[in-house]
N, C-alpha and C positions, 0 to 999 in steps of 0.2 A: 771598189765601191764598198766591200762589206768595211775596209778600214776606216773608211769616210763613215760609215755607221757607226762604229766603236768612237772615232774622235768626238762627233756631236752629243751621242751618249752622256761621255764622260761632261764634257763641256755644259751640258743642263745639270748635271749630278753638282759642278762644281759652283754652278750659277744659282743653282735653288737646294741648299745644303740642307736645309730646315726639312722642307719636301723629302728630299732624297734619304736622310736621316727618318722618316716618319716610313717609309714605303722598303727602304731595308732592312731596319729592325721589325718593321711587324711582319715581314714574309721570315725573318730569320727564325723568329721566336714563333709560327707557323709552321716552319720547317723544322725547327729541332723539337718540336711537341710531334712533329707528321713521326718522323725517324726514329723518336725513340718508342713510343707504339708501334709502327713496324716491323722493330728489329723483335720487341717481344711475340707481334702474331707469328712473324716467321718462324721463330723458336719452338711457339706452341705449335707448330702445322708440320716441323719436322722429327716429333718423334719418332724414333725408331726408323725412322728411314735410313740409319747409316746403315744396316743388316743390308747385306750383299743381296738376298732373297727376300728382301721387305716384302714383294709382292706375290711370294708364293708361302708366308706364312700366317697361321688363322690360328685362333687363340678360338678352344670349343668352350662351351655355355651350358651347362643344366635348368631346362624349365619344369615344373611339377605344374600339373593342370590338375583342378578340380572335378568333381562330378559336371559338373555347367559346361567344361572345356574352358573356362578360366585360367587365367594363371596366379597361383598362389603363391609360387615362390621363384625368383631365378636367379642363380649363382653366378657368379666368372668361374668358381672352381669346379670340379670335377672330384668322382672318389678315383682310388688308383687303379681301379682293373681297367678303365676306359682304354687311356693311352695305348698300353701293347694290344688287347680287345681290335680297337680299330684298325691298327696300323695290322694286326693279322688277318683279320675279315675283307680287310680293302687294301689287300697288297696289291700293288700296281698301279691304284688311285693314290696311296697315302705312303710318300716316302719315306716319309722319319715321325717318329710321334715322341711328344718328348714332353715329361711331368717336372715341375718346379713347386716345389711347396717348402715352405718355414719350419727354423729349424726352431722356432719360439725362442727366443733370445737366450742360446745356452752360453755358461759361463765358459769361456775360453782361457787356459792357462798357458803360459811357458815363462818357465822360471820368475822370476818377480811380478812376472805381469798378469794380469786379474781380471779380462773382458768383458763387461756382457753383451755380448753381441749379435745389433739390433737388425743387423743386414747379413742372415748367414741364411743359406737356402740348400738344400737338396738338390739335385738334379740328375736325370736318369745319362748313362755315358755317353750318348749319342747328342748332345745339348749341345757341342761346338760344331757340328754338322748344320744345326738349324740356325744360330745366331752367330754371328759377327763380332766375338771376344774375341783380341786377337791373341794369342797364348804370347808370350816376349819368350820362356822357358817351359819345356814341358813337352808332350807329344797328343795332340786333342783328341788323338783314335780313343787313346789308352789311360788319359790322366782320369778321369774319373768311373773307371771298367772295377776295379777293385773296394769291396765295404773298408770304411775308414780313410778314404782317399780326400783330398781337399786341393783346389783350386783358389788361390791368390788373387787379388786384385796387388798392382804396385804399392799401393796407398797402407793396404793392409798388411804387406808383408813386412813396408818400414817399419810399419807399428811394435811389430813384434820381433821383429827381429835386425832393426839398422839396417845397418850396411852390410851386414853378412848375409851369404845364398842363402837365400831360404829353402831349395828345393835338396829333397830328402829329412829335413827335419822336423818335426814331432810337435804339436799342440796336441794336451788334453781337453776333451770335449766333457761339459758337469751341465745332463739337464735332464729333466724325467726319473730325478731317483739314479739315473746312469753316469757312468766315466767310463771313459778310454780313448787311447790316442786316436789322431787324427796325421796321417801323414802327409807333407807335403809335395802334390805329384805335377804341380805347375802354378806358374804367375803368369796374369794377363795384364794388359792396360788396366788404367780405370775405365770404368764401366761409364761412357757419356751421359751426362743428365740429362741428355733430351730424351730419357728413355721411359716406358710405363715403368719400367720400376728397375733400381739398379740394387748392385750384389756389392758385398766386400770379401763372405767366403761363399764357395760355392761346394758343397761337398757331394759326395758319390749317393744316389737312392738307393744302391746297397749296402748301404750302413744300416739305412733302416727298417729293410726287406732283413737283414739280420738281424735287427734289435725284435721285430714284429711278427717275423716270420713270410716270407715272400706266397704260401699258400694263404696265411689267414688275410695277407692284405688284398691278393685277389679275388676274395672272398667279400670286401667289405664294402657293398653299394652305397654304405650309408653315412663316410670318411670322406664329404666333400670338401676337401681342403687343398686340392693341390690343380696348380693351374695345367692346364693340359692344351699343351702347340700341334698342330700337325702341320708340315712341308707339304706343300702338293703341287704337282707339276706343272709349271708356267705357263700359263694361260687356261690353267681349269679352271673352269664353273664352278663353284663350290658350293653352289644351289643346286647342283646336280647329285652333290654328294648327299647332299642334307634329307634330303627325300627318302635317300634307303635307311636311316638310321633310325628307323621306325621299325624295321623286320630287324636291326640289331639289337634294340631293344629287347623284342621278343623273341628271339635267339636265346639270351644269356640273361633275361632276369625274368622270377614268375608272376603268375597272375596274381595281384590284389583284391578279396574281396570282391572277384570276380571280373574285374578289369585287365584289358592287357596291358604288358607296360608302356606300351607303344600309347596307350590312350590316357595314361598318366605322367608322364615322360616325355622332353622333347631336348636335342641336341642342338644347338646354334653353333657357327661359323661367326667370326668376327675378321678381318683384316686386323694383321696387329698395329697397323700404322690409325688403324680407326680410335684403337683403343684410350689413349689418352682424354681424346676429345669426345669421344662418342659414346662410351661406355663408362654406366651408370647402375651398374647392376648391383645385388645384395651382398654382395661380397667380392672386392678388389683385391687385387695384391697391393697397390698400394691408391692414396686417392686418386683420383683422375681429375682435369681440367674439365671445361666447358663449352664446346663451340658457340652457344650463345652466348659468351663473355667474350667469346674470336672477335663473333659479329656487331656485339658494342662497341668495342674497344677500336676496334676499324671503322668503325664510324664515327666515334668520335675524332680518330687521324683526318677522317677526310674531312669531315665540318669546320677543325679548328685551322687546316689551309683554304676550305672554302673562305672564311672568315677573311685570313690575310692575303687572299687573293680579291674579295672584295675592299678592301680599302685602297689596293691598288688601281683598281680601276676604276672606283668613285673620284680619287684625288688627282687621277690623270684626266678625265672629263671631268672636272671640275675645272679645272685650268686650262681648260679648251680656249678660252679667251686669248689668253698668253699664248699660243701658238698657234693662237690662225694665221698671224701676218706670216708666220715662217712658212707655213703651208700655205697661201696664198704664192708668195714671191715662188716657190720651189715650181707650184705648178705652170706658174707665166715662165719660169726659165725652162719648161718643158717635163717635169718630172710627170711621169706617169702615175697613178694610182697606187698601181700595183708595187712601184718602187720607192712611196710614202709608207706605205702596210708594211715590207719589209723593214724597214727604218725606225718604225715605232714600236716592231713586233722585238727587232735586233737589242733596241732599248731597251724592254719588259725582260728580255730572257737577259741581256746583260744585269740586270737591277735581282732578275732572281739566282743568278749566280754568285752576286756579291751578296744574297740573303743566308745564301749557300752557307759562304764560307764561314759567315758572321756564325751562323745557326750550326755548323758542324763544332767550334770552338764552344758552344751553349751547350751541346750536346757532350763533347768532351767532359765538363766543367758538370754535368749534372748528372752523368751516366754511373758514376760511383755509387750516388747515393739511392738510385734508380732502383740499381742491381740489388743492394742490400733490401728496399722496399717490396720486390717484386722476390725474392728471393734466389734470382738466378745470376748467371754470370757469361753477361754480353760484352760483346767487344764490338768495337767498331772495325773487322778485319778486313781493311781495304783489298789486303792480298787473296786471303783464302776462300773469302766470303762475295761469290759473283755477284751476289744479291746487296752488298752494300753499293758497290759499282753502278748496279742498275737500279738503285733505290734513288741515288742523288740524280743521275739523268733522268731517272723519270720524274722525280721533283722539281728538279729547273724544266723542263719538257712542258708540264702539266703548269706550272707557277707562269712561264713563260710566255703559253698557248694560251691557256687560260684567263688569266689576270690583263694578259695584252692586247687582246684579241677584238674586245668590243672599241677599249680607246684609239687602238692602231683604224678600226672601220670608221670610228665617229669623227678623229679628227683627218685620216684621209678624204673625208666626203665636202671638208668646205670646198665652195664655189669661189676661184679666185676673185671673180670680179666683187663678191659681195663682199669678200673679208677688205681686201685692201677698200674699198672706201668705206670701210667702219661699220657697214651694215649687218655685218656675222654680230650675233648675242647669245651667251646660251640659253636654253630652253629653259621658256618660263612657264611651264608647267607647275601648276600645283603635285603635281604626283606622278613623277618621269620614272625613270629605270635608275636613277641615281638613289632616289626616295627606295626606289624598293631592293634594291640591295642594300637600303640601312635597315630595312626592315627585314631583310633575310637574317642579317647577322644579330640584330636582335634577337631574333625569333628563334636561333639556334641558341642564343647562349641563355635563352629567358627556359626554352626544354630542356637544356643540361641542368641549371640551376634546379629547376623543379625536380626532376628527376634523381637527383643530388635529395632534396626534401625528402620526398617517398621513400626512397631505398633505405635515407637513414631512419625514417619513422617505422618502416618493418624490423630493420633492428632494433630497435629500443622498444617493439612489440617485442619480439621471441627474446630478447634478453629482459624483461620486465614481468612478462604475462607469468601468469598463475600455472606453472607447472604440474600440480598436485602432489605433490611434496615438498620436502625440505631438503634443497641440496646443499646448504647453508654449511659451514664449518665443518666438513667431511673430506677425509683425506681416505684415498682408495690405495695399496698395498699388494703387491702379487703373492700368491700366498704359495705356499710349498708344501710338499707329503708333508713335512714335518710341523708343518703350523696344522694341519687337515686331521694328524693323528693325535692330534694332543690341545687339542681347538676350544675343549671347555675348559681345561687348567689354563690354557694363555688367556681364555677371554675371561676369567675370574681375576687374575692378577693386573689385566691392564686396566679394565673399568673399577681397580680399587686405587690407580696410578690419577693423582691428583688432575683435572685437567679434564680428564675422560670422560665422556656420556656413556657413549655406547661403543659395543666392537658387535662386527656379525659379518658374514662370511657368504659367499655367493657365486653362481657359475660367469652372472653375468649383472654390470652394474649400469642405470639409467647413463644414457648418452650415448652407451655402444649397440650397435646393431642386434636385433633379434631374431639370429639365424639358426636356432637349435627349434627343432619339432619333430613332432611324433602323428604317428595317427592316432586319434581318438572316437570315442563313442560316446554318448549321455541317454540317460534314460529321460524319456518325453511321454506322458499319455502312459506313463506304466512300461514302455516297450524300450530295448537298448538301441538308439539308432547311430548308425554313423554318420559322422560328421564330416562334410565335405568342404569344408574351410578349413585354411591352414589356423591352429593354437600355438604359438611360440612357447617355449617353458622356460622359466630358471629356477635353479636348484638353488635354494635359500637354510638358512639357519632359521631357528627359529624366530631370533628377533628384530628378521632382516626388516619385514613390512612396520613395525614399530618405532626402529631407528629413524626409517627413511617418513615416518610420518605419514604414511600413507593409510588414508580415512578407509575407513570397512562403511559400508550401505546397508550389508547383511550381514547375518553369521558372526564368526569372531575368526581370533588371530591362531596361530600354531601352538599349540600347548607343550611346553617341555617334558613334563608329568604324564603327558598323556604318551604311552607307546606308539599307538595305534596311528597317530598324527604323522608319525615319521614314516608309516610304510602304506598308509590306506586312504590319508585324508588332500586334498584339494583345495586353492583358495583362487580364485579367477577372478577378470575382471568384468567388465559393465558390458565391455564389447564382447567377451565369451556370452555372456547372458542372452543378446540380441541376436547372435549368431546360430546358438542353440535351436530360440526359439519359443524360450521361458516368458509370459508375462511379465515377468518382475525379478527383480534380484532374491526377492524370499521366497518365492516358488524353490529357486535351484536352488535353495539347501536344505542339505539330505538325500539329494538326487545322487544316485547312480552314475557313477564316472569312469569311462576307462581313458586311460593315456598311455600310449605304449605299451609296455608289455605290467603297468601299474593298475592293479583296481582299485578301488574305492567310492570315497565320493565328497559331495563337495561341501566345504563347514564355514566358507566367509565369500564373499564377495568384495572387492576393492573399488571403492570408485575410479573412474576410470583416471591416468593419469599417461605425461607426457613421459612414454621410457624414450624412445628416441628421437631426435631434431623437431622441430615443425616442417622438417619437409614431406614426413609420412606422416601418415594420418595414424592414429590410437591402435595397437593392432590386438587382437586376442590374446591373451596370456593366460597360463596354466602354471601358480607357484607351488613348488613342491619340494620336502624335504629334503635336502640333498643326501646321497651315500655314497659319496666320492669326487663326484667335479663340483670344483670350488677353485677359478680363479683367483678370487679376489677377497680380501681383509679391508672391510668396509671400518671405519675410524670416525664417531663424531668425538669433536671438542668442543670447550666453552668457550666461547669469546672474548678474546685476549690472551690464550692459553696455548697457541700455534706454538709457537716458539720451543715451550718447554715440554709439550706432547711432542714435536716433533724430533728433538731433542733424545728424548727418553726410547720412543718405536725405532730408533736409528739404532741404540745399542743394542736394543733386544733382537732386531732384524742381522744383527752382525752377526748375532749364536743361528737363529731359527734358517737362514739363508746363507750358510758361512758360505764366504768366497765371494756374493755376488756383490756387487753395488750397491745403498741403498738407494732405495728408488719409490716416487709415490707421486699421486696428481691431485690435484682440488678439484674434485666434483663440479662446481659450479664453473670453474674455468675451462672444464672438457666440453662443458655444456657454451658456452664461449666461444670455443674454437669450432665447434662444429659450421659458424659460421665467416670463416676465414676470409672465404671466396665473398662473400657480401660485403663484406667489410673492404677488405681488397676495392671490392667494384665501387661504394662511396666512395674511398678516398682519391681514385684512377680519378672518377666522374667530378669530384671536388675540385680538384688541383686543375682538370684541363677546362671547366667552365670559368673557372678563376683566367686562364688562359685566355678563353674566348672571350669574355670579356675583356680584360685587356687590350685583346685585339682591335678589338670592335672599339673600344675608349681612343685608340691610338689612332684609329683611322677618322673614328669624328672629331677627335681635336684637329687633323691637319682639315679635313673638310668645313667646322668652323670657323678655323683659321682664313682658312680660305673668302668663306663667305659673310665674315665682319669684313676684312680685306675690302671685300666689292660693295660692300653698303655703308661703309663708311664716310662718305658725303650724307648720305640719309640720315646717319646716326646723330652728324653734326643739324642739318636744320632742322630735328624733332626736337635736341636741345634748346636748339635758339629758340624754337615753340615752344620752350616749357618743359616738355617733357623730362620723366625723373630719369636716375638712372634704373630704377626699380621696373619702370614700363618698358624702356630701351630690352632690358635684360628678357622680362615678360614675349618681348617681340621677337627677340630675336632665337631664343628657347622652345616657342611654345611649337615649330612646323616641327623639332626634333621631337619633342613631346610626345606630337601626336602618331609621328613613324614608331617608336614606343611602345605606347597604346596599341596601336594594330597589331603588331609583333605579339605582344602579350595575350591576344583575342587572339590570335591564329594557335602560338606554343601550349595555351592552357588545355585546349582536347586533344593533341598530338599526344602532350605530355603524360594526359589520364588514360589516352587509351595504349601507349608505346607500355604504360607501366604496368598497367593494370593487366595487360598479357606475359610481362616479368614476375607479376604475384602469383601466375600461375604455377606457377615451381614449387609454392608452396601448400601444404595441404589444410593449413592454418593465416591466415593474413590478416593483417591490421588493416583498418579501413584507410583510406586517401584522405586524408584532412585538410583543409584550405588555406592551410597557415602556407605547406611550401608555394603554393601561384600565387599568394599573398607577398612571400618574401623574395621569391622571383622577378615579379612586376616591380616590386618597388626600388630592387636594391638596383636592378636595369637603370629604374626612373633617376634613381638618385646617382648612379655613375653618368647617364648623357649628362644632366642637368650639371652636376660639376665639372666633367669636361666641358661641355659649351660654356658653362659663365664663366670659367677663367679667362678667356677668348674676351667674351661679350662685355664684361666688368668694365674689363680693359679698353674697350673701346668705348663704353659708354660714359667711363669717367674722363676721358679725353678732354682736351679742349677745344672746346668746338671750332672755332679761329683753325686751329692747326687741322683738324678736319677737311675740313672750307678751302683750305687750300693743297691739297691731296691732288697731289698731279696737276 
């Protein structure tokens, strides 16, 4: 029997080629749009899962809480007394505790070769206990137990050294003013990308407990920069743990200002497999994905095979006509129901496995350039990858069950007696289930489309809007002791370097995070009060707010002349002002200021400006003289002058930074990438509405096709009546039209309200403008309307004679 299914199959595939042709490539190019968004969710979902112990390791979190019990600040990093702290306090809860922090891109050398290297990390000896690197060379107890010890990735040890062993021999380590070797005590694989953050060196945390001193870093609560893992035993709570790290707190650090630390301080638990997706905290090791871009991105999979699962089963009940007699005759010779459903369902799941095959070759053919888009590197591993196995059967399953299911019920239900004597017609409903599945697939690709509008109008908001400064023609520079000690002689010599505006120097430059702060105080009412909102600070030069253009409300700028500016004075912003407490921006100057262990007070106010993304809101700032941290060599130039400024800072950077690379960013392009992920998410949402559409086009041409086909005696005596081909067209267009129009009524408050809960991510948004459901509706209107007239043209320019005698 079931062979008798696959022959009649074939046998209609071969008798309605056009059909068959219209219902396999649109489940194909359904299918390979479903698959290669799947194969990306799947990637995103399995970070870190290869760790043998994925689920007994937890990556801990620093929250600081305000006077309110707010949270002002929370880190993914940790300072270093935590790790071993913990793991001693909760021995027997906490099996392994293990610190990883950056070794800030030191110059790496061996023999001709000159690194700077952007993936080198620390890590305490006990690190191949808790993760899943597998060493190829080496011994994991022991490779990283000794300061100066370094661990390989493969990748890395080509680099530097071919084909020759690398283990036992020598790189020197150039960063912090420091050298000295680094020996090598093991090689591991590479490090999988599906990881929160991958390594190329990995070296011993007692290199730096030697550089630093292992008592003063135990000492230093206030060094949060290194991430901190804890192993704990399979199947613990780790909500149970979380609870006591409130009496740890107040164990091991003192009371603030009268507070314990337990009521300023709080420790988080994360799953490390949460991390990629889930975790969005003020400081990453490296950026994180989104599970809200998961849950897009999977939805748009399933919409654009809903799509081609609906033209399948519009074009199968559409030509319910064409196969009543079959259906009629099978059930006079006795066929049962239930063994027509099977027959028609054999059909649908045959038709989606030849969509299959079509769509895996589309997929082949498009996954190249996928991988480069998306940045990662998918394979279709039939063998290794169980989930591509059961991705295809669930797609022919689902395309199969789905798409076949209502046609296999609709056309098993004729009545023989009616069909054989001609009395079966299909339903002449103005608005059946055929009407509304055209108007589903409208109506998803009219939301994508919109949706596509918005996302890009909030970018061309946050890449447009009024920043309050100027990040225009600035090149930013890592700066070095040796630029920091001799900083006013370099910066007289380059601002006389033809090209130049400004040079000025700074801990920290707009676009990057504001994670440096202090406690502070201000005098209010005559009285010194504390302040219980976090002040971010950066340590500036003095012509840093000038370069950057950044307007004063009150007070003035940093004076060079003036001494006293560099150790006593203060310039805040608009939001330190409200936070305070100050009526006005001129109230606070002259006010009494403390900031960390700095007094003074305050001599400018800044209007307030955008230092990081639009996805925070404006946060308080505290600018202040620097006297000693200074990442960064801030560079404007004139316009046109890129070329030969950049030129000229390359050779001076070769003395001031000898050994390293040069290296520098455009300010306004950091500010750019900050929104990678949005961008990203337009172009995904562009390319697969472009799809569904398509889709949707593909399936109403063979459905028009269809239904000039059946009116085509009609078409001929409206002729003979007169009529033009302009009205024919008008007629036969306008019931698509109006399925259109609904669709577009229904997507347009999905679309404002789906998005309008996507703006909330940011702390800044551009309004919803009407142009995208404008450009939505019409571009829908004008894709049916061209598919159908190609159809209808054609039939209404016909000869009516040749009409007239149609069967």
């Amino acid at each position: 029997m079931l062979k008798n299914y696959i022959k009649i199959a074939f046998r209609t595939i071969a008798k309605q080629r056009a059909y068959a042709f219209i219902n396999i490539f649109g489940l194909a190019v359904g299918m390979a749009a479903t698959i290669l968004i799947l194969l990306f969710v799947q990637d995103e979902l399995s970070y870190d899962e290869y760790h043998t112990k994925s689920d007994q390791i937890y990556r801990v979190s620093r929250e600081w809480l305000n006077a309110e019990g707010e949270t002002s600040l929370h880190l993914g990093h940790c300072a270093p007394p935590f790790g071993p702290l913990l793991q001693n306090d909760f021995e027997g809860i906490i099996e392994e505790a293990v610190r990883i922090g950056s070794a800030y891109s030191p110059l790496i050398v061996y023999e001709n070769k000159r690194i700077e290297e952007n993936k080198f990390y620390l890590a305490d000896a006990n690190v191949f206990k808790v993760f899943s690197w597998d060493l190829i060379e080496g011994d994991p107890e022991t490779a990283l137990v000794e300061p100066g010890t370094v661990v390989l990735t493969e990748s890395s040890a080509k680099k530097y050294f071919g084909e020759e062993n690398a283990m036992g021999k020598e790189l020197m380590f150039n960063n912090f003013g420091m050298s000295f070797p680094l020996k090598v005590t093991g090689i591991t694989k590479d490090v999988p990308l599906n990881s929160h953050f991958t390594w190329d060196i990995m070296g011993s945390f007692a290199t730096i407990e030697r550089a630093f001193g292992r008592e003063n870093m135990m000492q230093n609560w206030g060094s949060n920069n290194y991430a901190t893992y804890l192993l704990l035993p399979k199947g613990y709570n780790p909500a149970e743990l979380e609870i006591q790290f409130g009496g740890f707190f107040d164990k091991h650090m003192q009371m603030n200002e009268g507070r314990k630390p337990s009521e300023t301080n709080r420790l988080h638990l994360m799953p490390i497999t949460d991390i990629h997706l889930h975790s969005h905290l003020d400081s990453e090791i490296e950026p994180n994905g989104d599970i809200a871009y998961i849950y897009i991105y999977g939805a748009i999979a399933i919409f654009t095979l809903i799509i081609a699962c609906i033209n399948f089963m519009n074009l199968a009940t559409a030509r319910s006509t064409k196969r009543a007699k079959e259906v009629g005759l099978r059930k006079v010779m006795g066929a049962y129901r239930s063994a027509l459903i099977r027959q028609f369902m054999m059909e649908s799941i045959i038709f989606a496995i030849l969509g299959l095959v079509v769509g895996l070759g589309l997929v082949f053919l498009v996954l190249p350039y996928f991988n480069e888009f998306i940045g990662k590197q998918l394979s279709l591993d039939f063998i290794g990858n169980n989930f591509i196995f059961l991705l295809m059967v669930g797609v022919v399953l689902f395309v199969g069950l789905v798409a076949g299911s209502y046609p296999a019920l609709f056309l098993s239900k004729f009545q023989a007696a009616s069909v054989l004597k001609g009395a079966h017609k299909s339903t002449g409903q103005k608005f059946n289930l055929r009407s509304a599945l055209v108007v589903l697939q409208f109506f998803i690709s009219i939301a994508l489309i919109t949706s596509v509008g918005i996302v890009q109008g909030q970018l061309d908001y946050m890449r447009t809007k009024n920043l309050g400064f100027n990040q225009n023609h600035t090149m930013v520079l890592p700066s070095s002791d040796t630029i920091y000690n001799h900083f006013e002689t370099l910066k007289t010599r380059f601002e006389r370097q033809p090209g130049i505006k400004s040079v000025t120097l700074a801990s920290r430059v707009p676009s990057g995070r504001l994670l440096d702060s202090q406690g502070a105080s201000a005098e209010v009412d005559g009285d010194m009060r504390n302040l219980t909102f976090r002040i971010a600070d950066v340590h500036i030069d003095h012509t840093y707010l000038s370069s950057l253009e950044v307007e004063f409300v009150a007070g003035r700028d940093f004076d060079p002349n003036l001494a006293s500016d560099s150790l006593e004075a203060f310039v805040i912003n608009e939001a330190t002002v409200r936070g305070v407490g100050w009526d006005s921006a001129e109230e606070a100057i002259g006010k009494s200021f403390r900031y960390g262990n700095r007094n003074g007070q305050i001599i400018g106010v800044v209007k307030d400006f955008h230092f990081e993304s639009l996805h925070q809101s404006i946060a308080p700032i505290a600018f202040l003289i620097t006297n000693g941290r200074a990442r960064s060599v801030i560079v404007k130039y004139d316009i046109g002058k890129k070329d030969e400024v950049e030129s000229y800072l390359k050779e001076q950077w070769s003395y001031l930074r000898e050994g390293f690379p040069f290296d520098f960013y455009e300010l306004s392009d950091r500010f750019s990438n900050q929104y990678e992920s949005e961008d990203r998410l337009a172009k995904v949402v562009t390319w697969f509405s472009l799809l569904a559409v398509f889709i949707a086009a593909l399936g109403l041409f063979g459905l028009a096709s269809f239904i000039t086909e059946r009116r085509i005696k009609e078409i001929g005596i409206r002729k003979v009546m007169g009529a033009t081909v302009l009205q024919v067209l008008v007629l036969l267009t306008r019931g698509f039209t109006f399925l259109v129009l609904i669709a577009l009524v229904l997507a347009g408050p999905v679309a404002y309200f789906g998005m309008e809960s996507w703006l909330d991510n940011f702390a800044y948004q551009g309004p919803i403008k009407p142009w995208p459901f404008i450009v939505a509706g019409g571009f829908a209107l004008v894709v049916a309307w061209l598919t159908v007239s190609f159809q209808t043209i054609r039939a209404a320019r016909s000869n009516p004679a040749d009409s007239l005698r149609y069967e």
